[in-house]
C-alpha positions as protocol buffer text, in pm:
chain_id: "A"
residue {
  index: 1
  type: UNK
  ca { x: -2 y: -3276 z: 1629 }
}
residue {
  index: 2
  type: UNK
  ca { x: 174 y: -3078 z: 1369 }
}
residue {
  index: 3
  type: UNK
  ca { x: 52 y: -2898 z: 1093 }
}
residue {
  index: 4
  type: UNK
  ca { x: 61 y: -3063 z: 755 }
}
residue {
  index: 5
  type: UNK
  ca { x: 272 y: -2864 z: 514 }
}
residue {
  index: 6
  type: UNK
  ca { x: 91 y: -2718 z: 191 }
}
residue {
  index: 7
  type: UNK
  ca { x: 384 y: -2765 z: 16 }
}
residue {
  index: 8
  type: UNK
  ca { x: 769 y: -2870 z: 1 }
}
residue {
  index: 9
  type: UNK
  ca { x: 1090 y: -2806 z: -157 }
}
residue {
  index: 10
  type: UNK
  ca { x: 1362 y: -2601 z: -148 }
}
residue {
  index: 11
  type: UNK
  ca { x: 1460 y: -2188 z: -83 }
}
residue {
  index: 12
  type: UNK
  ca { x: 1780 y: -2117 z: -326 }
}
residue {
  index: 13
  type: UNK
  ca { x: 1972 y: -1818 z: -332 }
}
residue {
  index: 14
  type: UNK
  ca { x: 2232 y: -1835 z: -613 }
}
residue {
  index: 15
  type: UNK
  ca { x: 2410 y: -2205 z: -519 }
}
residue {
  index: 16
  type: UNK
  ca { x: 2277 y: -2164 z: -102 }
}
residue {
  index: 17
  type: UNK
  ca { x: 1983 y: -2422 z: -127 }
}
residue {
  index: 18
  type: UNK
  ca { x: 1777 y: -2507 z: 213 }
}
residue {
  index: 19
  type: UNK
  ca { x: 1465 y: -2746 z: 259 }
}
residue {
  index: 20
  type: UNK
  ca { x: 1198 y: -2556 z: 315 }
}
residue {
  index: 21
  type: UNK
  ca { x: 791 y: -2640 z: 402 }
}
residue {
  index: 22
  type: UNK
  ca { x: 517 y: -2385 z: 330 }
}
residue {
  index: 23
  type: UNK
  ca { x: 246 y: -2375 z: 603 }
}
residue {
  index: 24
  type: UNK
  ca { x: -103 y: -2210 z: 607 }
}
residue {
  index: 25
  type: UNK
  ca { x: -80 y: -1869 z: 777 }
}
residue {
  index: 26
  type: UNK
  ca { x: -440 y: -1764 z: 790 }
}
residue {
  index: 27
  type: UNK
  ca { x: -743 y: -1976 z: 745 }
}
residue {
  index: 28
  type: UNK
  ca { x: -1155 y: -1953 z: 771 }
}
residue {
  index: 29
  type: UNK
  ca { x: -1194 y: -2310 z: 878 }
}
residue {
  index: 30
  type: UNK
  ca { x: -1323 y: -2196 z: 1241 }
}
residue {
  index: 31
  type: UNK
  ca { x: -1617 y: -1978 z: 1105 }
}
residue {
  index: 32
  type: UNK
  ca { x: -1904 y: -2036 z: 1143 }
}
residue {
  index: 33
  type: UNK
  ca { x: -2079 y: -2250 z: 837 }
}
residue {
  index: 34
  type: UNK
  ca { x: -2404 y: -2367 z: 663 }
}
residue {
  index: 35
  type: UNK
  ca { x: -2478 y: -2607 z: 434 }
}
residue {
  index: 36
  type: UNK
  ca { x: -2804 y: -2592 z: 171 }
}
residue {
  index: 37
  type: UNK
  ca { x: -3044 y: -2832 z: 254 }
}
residue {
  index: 38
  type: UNK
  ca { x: -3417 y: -2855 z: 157 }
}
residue {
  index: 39
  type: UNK
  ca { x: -3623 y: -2685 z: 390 }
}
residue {
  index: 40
  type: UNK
  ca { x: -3923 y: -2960 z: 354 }
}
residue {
  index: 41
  type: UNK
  ca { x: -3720 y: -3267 z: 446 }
}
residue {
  index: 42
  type: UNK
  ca { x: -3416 y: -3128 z: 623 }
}
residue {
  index: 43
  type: UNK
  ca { x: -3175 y: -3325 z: 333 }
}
residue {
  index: 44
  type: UNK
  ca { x: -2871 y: -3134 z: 213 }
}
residue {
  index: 45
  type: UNK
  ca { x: -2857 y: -3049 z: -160 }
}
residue {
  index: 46
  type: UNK
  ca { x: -2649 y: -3184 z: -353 }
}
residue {
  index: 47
  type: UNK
  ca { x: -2506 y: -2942 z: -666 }
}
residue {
  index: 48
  type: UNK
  ca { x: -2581 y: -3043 z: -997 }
}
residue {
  index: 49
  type: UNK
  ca { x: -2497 y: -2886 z: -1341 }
}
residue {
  index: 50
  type: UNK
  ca { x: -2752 y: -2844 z: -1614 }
}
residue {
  index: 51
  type: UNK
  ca { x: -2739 y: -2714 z: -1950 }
}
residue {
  index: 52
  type: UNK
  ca { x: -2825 y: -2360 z: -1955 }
}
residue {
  index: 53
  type: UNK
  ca { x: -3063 y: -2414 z: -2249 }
}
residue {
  index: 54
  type: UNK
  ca { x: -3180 y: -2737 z: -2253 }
}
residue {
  index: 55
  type: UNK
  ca { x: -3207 y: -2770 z: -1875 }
}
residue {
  index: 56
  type: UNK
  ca { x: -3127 y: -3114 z: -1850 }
}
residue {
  index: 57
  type: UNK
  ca { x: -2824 y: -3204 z: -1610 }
}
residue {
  index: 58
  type: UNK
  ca { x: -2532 y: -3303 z: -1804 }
}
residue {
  index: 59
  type: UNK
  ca { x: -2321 y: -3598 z: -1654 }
}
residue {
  index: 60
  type: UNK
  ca { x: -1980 y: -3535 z: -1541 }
}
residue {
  index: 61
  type: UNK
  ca { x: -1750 y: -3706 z: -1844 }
}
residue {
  index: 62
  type: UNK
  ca { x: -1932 y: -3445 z: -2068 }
}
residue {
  index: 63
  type: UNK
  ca { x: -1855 y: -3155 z: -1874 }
}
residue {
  index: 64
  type: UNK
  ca { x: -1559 y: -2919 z: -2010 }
}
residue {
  index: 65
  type: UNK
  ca { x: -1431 y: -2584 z: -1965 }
}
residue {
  index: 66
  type: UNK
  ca { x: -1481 y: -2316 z: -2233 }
}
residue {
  index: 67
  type: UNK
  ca { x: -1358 y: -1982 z: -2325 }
}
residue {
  index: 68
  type: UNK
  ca { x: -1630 y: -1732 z: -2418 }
}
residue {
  index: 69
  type: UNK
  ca { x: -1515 y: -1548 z: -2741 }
}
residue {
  index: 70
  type: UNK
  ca { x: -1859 y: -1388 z: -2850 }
}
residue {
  index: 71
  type: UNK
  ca { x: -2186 y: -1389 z: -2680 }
}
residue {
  index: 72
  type: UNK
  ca { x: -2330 y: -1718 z: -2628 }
}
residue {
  index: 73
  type: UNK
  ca { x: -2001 y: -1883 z: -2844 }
}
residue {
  index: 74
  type: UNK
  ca { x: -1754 y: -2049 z: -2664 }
}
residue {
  index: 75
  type: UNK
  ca { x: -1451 y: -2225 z: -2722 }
}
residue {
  index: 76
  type: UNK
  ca { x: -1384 y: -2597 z: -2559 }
}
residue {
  index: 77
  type: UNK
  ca { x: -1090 y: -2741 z: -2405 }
}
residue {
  index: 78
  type: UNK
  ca { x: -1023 y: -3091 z: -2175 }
}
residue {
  index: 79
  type: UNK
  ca { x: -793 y: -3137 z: -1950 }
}
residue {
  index: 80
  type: UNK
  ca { x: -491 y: -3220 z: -2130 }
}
residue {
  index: 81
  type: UNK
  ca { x: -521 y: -2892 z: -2314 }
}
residue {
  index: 82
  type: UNK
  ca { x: -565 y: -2706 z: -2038 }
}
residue {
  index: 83
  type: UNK
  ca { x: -302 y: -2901 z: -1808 }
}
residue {
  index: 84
  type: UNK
  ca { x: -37 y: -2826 z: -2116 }
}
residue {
  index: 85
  type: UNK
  ca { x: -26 y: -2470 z: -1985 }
}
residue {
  index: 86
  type: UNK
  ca { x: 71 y: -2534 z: -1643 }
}
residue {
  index: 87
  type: UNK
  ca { x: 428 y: -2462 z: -1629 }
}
residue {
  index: 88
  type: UNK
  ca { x: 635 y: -2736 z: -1489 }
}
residue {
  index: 89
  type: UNK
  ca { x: 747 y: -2758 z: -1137 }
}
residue {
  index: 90
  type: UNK
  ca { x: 1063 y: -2772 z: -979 }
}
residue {
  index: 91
  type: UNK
  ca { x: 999 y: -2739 z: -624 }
}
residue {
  index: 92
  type: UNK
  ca { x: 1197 y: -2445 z: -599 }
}
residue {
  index: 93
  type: UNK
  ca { x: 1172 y: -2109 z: -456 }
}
residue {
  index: 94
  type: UNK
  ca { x: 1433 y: -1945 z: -668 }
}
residue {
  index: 95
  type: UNK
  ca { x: 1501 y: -1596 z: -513 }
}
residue {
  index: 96
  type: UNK
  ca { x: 1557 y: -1305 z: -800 }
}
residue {
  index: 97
  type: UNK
  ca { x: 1646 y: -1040 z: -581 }
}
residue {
  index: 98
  type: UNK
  ca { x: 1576 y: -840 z: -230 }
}
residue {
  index: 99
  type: UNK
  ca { x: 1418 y: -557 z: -181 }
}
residue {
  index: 100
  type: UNK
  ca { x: 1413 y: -282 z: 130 }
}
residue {
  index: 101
  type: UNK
  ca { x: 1136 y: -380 z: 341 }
}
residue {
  index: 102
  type: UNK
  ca { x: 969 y: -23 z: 308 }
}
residue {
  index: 103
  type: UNK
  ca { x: 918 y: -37 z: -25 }
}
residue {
  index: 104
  type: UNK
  ca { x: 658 y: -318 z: -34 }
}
residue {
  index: 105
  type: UNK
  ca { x: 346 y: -162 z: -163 }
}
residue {
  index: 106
  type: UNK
  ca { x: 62 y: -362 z: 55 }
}
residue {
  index: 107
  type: UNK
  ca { x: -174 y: -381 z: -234 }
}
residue {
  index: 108
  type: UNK
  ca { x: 28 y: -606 z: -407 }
}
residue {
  index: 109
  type: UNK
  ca { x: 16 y: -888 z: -99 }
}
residue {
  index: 110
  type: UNK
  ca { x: -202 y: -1204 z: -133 }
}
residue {
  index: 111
  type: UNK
  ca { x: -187 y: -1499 z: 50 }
}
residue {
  index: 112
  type: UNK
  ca { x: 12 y: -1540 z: 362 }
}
residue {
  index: 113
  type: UNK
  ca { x: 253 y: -1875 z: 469 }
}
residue {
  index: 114
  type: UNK
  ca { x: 490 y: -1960 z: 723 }
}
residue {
  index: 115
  type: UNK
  ca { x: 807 y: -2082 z: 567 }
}
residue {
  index: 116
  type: UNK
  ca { x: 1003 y: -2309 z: 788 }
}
residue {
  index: 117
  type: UNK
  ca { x: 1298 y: -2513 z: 710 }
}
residue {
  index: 118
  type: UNK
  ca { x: 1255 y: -2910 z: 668 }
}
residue {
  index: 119
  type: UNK
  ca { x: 1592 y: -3028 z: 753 }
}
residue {
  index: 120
  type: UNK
  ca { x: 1881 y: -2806 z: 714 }
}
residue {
  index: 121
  type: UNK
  ca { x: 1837 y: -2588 z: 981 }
}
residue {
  index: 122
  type: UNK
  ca { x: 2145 y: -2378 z: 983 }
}
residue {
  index: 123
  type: UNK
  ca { x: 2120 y: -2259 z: 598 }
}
residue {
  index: 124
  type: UNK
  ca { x: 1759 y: -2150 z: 681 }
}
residue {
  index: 125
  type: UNK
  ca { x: 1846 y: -1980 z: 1017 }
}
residue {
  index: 126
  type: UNK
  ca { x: 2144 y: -1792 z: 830 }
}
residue {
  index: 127
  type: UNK
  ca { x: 1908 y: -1634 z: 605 }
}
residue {
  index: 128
  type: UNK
  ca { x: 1689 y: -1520 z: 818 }
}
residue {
  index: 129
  type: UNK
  ca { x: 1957 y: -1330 z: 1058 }
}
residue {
  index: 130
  type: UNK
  ca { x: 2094 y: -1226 z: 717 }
}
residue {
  index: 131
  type: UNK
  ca { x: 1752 y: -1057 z: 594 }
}
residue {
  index: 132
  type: UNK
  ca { x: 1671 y: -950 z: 939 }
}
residue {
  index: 133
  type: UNK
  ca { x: 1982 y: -790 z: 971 }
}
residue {
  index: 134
  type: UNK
  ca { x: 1958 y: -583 z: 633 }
}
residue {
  index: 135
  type: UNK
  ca { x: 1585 y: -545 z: 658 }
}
residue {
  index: 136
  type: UNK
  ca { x: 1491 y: -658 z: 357 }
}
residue {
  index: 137
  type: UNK
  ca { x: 1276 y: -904 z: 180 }
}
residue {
  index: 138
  type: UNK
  ca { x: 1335 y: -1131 z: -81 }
}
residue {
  index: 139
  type: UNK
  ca { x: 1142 y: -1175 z: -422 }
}
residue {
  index: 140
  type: UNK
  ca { x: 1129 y: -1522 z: -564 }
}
residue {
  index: 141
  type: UNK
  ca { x: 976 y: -1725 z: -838 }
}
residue {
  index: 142
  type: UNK
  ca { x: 837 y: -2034 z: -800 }
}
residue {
  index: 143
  type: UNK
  ca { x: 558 y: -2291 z: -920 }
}
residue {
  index: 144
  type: UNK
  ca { x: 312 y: -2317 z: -611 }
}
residue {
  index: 145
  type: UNK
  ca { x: -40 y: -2492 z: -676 }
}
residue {
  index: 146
  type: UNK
  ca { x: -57 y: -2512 z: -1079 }
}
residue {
  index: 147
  type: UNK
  ca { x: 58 y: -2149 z: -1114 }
}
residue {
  index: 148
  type: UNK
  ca { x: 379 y: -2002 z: -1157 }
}
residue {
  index: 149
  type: UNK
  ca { x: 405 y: -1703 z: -879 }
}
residue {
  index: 150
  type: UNK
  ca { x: 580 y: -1459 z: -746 }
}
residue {
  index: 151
  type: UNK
  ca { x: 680 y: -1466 z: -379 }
}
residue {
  index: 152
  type: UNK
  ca { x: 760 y: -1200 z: -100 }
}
residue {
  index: 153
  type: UNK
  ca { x: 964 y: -1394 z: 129 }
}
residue {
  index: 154
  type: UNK
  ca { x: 1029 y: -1187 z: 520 }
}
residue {
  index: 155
  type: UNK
  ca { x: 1209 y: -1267 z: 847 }
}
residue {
  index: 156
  type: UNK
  ca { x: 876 y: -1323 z: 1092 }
}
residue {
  index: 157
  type: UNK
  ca { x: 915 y: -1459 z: 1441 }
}
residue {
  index: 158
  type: UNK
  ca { x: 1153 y: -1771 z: 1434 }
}
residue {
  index: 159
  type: UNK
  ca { x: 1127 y: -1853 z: 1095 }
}
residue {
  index: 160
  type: UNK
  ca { x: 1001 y: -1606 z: 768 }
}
residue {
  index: 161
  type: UNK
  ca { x: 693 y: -1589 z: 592 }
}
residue {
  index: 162
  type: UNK
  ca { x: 637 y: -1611 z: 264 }
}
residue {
  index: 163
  type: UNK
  ca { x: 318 y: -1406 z: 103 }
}
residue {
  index: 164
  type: UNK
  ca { x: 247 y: -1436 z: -281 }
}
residue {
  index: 165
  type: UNK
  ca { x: 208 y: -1147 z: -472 }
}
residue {
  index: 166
  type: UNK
  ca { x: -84 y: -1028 z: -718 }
}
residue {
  index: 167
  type: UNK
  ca { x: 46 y: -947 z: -1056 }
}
residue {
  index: 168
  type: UNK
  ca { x: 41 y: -564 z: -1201 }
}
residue {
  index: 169
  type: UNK
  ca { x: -272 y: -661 z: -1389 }
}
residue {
  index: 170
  type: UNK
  ca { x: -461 y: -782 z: -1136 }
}
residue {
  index: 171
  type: UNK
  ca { x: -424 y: -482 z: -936 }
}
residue {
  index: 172
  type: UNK
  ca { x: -651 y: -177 z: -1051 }
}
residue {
  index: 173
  type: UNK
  ca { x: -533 y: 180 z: -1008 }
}
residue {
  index: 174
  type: UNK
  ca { x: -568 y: 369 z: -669 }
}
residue {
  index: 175
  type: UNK
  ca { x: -680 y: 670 z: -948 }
}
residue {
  index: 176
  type: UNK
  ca { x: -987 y: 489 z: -1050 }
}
residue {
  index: 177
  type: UNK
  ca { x: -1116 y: 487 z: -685 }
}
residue {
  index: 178
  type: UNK
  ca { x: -964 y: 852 z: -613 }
}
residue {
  index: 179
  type: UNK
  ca { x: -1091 y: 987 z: -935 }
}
residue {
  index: 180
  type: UNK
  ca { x: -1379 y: 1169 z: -783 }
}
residue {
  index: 181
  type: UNK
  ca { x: -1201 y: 1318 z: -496 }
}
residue {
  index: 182
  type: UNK
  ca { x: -1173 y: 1738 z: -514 }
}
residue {
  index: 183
  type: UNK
  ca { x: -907 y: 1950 z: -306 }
}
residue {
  index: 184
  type: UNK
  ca { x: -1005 y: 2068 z: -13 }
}
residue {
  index: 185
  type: UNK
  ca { x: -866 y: 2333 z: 231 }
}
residue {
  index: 186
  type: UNK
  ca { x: -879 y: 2284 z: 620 }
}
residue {
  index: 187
  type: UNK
  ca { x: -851 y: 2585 z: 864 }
}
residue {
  index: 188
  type: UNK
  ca { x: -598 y: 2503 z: 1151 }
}
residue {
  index: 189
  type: UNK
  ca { x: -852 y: 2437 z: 1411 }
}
residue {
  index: 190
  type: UNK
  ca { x: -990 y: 2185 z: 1201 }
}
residue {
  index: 191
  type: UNK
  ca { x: -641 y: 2063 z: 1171 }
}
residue {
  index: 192
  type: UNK
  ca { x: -587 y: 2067 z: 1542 }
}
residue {
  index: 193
  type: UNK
  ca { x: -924 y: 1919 z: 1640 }
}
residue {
  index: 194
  type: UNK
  ca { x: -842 y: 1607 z: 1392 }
}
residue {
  index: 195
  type: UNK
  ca { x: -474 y: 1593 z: 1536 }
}
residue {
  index: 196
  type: UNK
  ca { x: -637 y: 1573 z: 1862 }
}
residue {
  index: 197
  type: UNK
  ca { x: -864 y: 1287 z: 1824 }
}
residue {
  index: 198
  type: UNK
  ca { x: -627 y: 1135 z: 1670 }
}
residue {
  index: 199
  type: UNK
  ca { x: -373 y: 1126 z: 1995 }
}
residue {
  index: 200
  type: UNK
  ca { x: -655 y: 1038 z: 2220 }
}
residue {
  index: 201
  type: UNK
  ca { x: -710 y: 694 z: 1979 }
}
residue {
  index: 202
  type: UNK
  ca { x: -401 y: 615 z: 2007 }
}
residue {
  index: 203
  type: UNK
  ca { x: -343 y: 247 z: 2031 }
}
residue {
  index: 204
  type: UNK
  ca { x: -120 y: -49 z: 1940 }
}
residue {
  index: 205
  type: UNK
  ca { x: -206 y: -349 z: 1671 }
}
residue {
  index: 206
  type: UNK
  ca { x: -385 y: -604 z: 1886 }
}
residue {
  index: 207
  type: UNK
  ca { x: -553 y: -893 z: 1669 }
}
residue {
  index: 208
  type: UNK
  ca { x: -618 y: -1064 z: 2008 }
}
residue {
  index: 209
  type: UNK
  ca { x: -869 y: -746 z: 2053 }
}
residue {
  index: 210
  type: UNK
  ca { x: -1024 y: -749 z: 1713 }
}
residue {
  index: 211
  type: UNK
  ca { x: -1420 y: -928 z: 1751 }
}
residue {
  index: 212
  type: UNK
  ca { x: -1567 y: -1124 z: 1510 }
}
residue {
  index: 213
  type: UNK
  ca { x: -1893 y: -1013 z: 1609 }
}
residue {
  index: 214
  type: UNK
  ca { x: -2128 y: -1184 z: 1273 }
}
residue {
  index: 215
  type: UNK
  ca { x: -1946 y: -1500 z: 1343 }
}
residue {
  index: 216
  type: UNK
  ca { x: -2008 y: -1453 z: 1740 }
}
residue {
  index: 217
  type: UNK
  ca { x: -2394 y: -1394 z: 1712 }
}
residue {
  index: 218
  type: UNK
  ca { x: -2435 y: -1687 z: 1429 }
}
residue {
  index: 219
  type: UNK
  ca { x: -2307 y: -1890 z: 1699 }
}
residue {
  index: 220
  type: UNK
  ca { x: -2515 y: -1776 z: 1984 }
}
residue {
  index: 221
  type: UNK
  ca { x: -2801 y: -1789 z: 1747 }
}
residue {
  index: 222
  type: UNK
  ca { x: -2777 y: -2201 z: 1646 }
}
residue {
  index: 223
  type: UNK
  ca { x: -2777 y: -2250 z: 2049 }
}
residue {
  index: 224
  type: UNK
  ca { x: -3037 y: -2077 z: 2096 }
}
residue {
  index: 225
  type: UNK
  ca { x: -3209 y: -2257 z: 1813 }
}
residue {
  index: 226
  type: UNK
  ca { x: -3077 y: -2593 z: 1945 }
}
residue {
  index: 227
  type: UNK
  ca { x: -3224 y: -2495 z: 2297 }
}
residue {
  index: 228
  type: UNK
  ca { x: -3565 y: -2390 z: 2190 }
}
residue {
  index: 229
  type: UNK
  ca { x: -3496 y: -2054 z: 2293 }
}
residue {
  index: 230
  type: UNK
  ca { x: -3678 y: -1754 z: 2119 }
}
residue {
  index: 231
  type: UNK
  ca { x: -3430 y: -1547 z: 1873 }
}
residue {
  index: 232
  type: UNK
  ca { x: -3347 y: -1178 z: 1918 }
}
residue {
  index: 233
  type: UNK
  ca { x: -3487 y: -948 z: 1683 }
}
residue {
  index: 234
  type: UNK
  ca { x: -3151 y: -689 z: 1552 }
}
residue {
  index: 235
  type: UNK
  ca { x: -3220 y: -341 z: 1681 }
}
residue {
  index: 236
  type: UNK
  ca { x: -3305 y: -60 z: 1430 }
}
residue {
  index: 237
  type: UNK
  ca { x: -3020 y: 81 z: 1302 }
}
residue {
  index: 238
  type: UNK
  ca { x: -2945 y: 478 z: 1421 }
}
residue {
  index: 239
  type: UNK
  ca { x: -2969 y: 742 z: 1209 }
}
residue {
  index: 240
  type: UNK
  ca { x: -2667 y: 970 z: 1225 }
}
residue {
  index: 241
  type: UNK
  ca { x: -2760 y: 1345 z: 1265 }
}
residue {
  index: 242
  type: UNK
  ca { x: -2558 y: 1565 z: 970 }
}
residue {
  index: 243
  type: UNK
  ca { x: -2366 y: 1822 z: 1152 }
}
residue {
  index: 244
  type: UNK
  ca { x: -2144 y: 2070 z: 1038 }
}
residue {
  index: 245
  type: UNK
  ca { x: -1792 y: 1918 z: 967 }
}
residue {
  index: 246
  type: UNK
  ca { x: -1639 y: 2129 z: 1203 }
}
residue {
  index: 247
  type: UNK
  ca { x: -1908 y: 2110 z: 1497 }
}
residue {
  index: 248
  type: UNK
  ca { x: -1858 y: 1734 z: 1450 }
}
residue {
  index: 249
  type: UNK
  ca { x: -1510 y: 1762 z: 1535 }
}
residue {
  index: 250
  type: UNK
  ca { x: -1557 y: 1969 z: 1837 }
}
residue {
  index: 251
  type: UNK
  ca { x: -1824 y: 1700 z: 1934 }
}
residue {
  index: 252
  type: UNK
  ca { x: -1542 y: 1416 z: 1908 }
}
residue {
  index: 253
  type: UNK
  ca { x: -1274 y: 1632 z: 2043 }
}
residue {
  index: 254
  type: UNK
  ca { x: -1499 y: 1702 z: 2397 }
}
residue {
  index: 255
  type: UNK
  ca { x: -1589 y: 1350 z: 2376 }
}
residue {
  index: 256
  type: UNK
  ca { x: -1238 y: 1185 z: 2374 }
}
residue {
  index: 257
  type: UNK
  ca { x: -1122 y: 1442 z: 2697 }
}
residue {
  index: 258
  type: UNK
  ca { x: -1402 y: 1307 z: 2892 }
}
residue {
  index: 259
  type: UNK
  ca { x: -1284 y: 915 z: 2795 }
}
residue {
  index: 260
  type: UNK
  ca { x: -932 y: 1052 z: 2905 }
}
residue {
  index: 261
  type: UNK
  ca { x: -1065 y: 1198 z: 3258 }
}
residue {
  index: 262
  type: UNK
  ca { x: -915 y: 921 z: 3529 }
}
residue {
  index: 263
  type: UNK
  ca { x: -1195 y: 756 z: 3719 }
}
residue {
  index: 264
  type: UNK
  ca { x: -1253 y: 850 z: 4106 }
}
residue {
  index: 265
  type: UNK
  ca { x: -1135 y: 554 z: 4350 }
}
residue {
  index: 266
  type: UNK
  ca { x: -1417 y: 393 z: 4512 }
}
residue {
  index: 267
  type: UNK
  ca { x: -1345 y: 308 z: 4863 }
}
residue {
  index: 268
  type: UNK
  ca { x: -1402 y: -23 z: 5002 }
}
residue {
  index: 269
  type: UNK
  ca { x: -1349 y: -264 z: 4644 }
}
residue {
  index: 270
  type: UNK
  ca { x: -1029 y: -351 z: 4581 }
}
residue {
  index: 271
  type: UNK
  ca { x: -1089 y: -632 z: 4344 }
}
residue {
  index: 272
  type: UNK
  ca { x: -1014 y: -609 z: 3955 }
}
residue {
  index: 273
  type: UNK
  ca { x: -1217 y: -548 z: 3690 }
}
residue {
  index: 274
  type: UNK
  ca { x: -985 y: -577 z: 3388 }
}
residue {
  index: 275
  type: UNK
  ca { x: -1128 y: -951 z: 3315 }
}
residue {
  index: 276
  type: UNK
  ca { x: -1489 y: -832 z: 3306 }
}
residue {
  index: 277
  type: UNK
  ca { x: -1522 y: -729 z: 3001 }
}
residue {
  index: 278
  type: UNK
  ca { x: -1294 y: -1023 z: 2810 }
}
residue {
  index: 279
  type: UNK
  ca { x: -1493 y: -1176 z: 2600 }
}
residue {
  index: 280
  type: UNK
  ca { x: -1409 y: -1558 z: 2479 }
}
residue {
  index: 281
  type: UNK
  ca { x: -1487 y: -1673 z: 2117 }
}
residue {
  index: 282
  type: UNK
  ca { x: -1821 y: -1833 z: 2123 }
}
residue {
  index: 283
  type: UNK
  ca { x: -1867 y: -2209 z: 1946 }
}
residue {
  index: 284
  type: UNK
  ca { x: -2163 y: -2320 z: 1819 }
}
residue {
  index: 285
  type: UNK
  ca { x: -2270 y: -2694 z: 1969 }
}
C-alpha cells in the first residue's frame, strides 16, 4: 500500500513547475506507547481542562487561546483572529536560490520529507541530476501546515528530500553553551594516544546498527507482564574510577590494540558466527 502524502503541490524554479508530494521521512509511530488509565479500575483517562482558579472544568465552546502580557493577565483571541494570521497558501514550493551543499549548518535542520514527483516525472528527474550534478541544495519558501517555512530541498536516493529549516531566532548561540569552556594545551602523546583511539573506532554510518535499547526492554517488559513472568530488577549503575587524563588514555589506547589482535582459528568449527549476535527489533504483543 502506498504511503499517503502529507502534502501536495508543486516545486517551481523560475517558470520550471513540477507536481510534487511531500512524504513523512522519519516517524515515532513504532515506539513503544502508554496510555493513562486509572490504576483502581483499569479505565483510561480522559483529559479535561479546568480553570486554574476556580477548578471547575470549563466546556469546550468557552475555551480560547490567550497571550500572557503580565502575570496572571492575559489577552484573548478565537479562532478567526488567530486563523487571520495564517498566511495564505499556494501550494507552492517556490525555490529562492541554491546553495553549496557544504555550507548547510546542521543546526538549522528540522523536520525531514521525501519529495517525490506526482505526475511530471521528467521535470522532477531533471532537477535532481541538475542539483546532483552541481552539488547543491535548494532553498525555498513555501506555506506547509499553517506556517509559512523555509525549505532545504537535496538530491537523496531516487528522488530529493526536503527538510524545513528553524529560523535564526529559534536557534540559540553555540557561545552560550561554549561559554564556560577554558584553553587547554595537550602534550603530543596525549595527541597521539587520542589520534590512536580514534583510528581503532573507526567505522561507517550504519542506522541498521544503531539499538533502541529503552524501547527494546519496554517491550520485553509488557510480555513478560502479559505472561505472568517476574520483572528484572536494572543493575546498579558503575561508578567510573577518576584517573588521570592521560593514564586514561593509555588505558583506552592498550585496550583498543587488544580489540584489534586477530582471533586464533579453532580447528574443527567451520560454521559462522556473524548472525549470532543480530539482534531483531522486539514487539510488544
Amino acid at each position: 500500500m502506498a504511503p499517503r502524502a502529507n502534502w501536495k503541490g508543486q516545486l517551481k524554479i523560475e517558470q520550471l513547475l513540477c507536481p510534487v508530494a511531500l512524504f513523512t521521512a522519519a516517524s515515532t509511530s513504532e515506539r513503544v506507547s502508554f496510555h493513562l488509565i486509572n490504576r483502581k479500575t483499569g479505565n483510561r483517562l480522559n483529559r479535561e481542562f479546568v480553570d486554574s482558579d476556580t477548578g471547575k472544568p470549563v466546556p469546550r465552546e468557552n475555551q480560547a487561546k490567550g497571550y500572557e502580557i503580565s502575570s496572571g493577565s492575559y489577552l484573548s483571541f478565537d479562532e478567526e483572529e488567530i486563523a487571520s494570521a495564517i498566511p495564505e497558501s499556494d501550494k507552492t514550493l517556490n525555490v529562492t536560490h541554491f546553495v553549496k551543499c557544504d555550507e548547510i549548518d546542521d543546526v538549522y535542520l528540522d523536520r525531514p520529507y521525501y519529495l517525490a514527483p506526482a505526475g511530471d516525472d521528467d521535470s522532477f528527474m531533471l532537477v535532481r541530476e541538475g542539483m546532483k550534478a552541481e552539488k547543491v541544495a535548494a532553498i525555498a519558501e513555501a506555506v506547509l501546515f499553517r506556517r509559512a517555512r523555509q525549505v532545504l530541498i537535496r538530491p537523496y536516493d531516487h528522488g530529493l528530500i526536503a527538510t524545513t529549516l528553524n529560523f535564526q531566532y529559534e536557534v540559540r548561540a553555540a557561545a552560550e553553551a561554549f561559554a564556560d569552556l577554558g584553553s587547554f594545551k595537550f602534550d603530543r602523546e596525549m595527541l597521539d594516544l587520542a589520534k590512536h583511539i580514534i583510528d581503532t573506532k573507526m567505522g561507517s554510518f550504519d542506522p541498521a546498527s544503531f539499538d533502541d535499547r529503552y524501547d527494546a526492554a519496554l517491550a520485553d517488559l509488557i510480555k513478560a507482564k502479559i505472561a505472568g513472568k517476574p520483572l528484572r530488577k536494572p543493575a546498579a549503575p558503575k561508578t567510573a574510577e577518576v584517573i588521570d587524563l592521560k593514564e586514561a588514555l593509555r588505558k583506552s589506547a592498550s585496550l583498543s590494540r587488544s580489540d584489534k589482535t586477530p582471533a586464533k582459528a579453532t580447528k574443527g568449527k567451520t560454521g559462522s558466527r556473524a548472525n549470532s549476535g543480530a539482534k531483531s527489533r522486539k514487539k510488544a504483543g
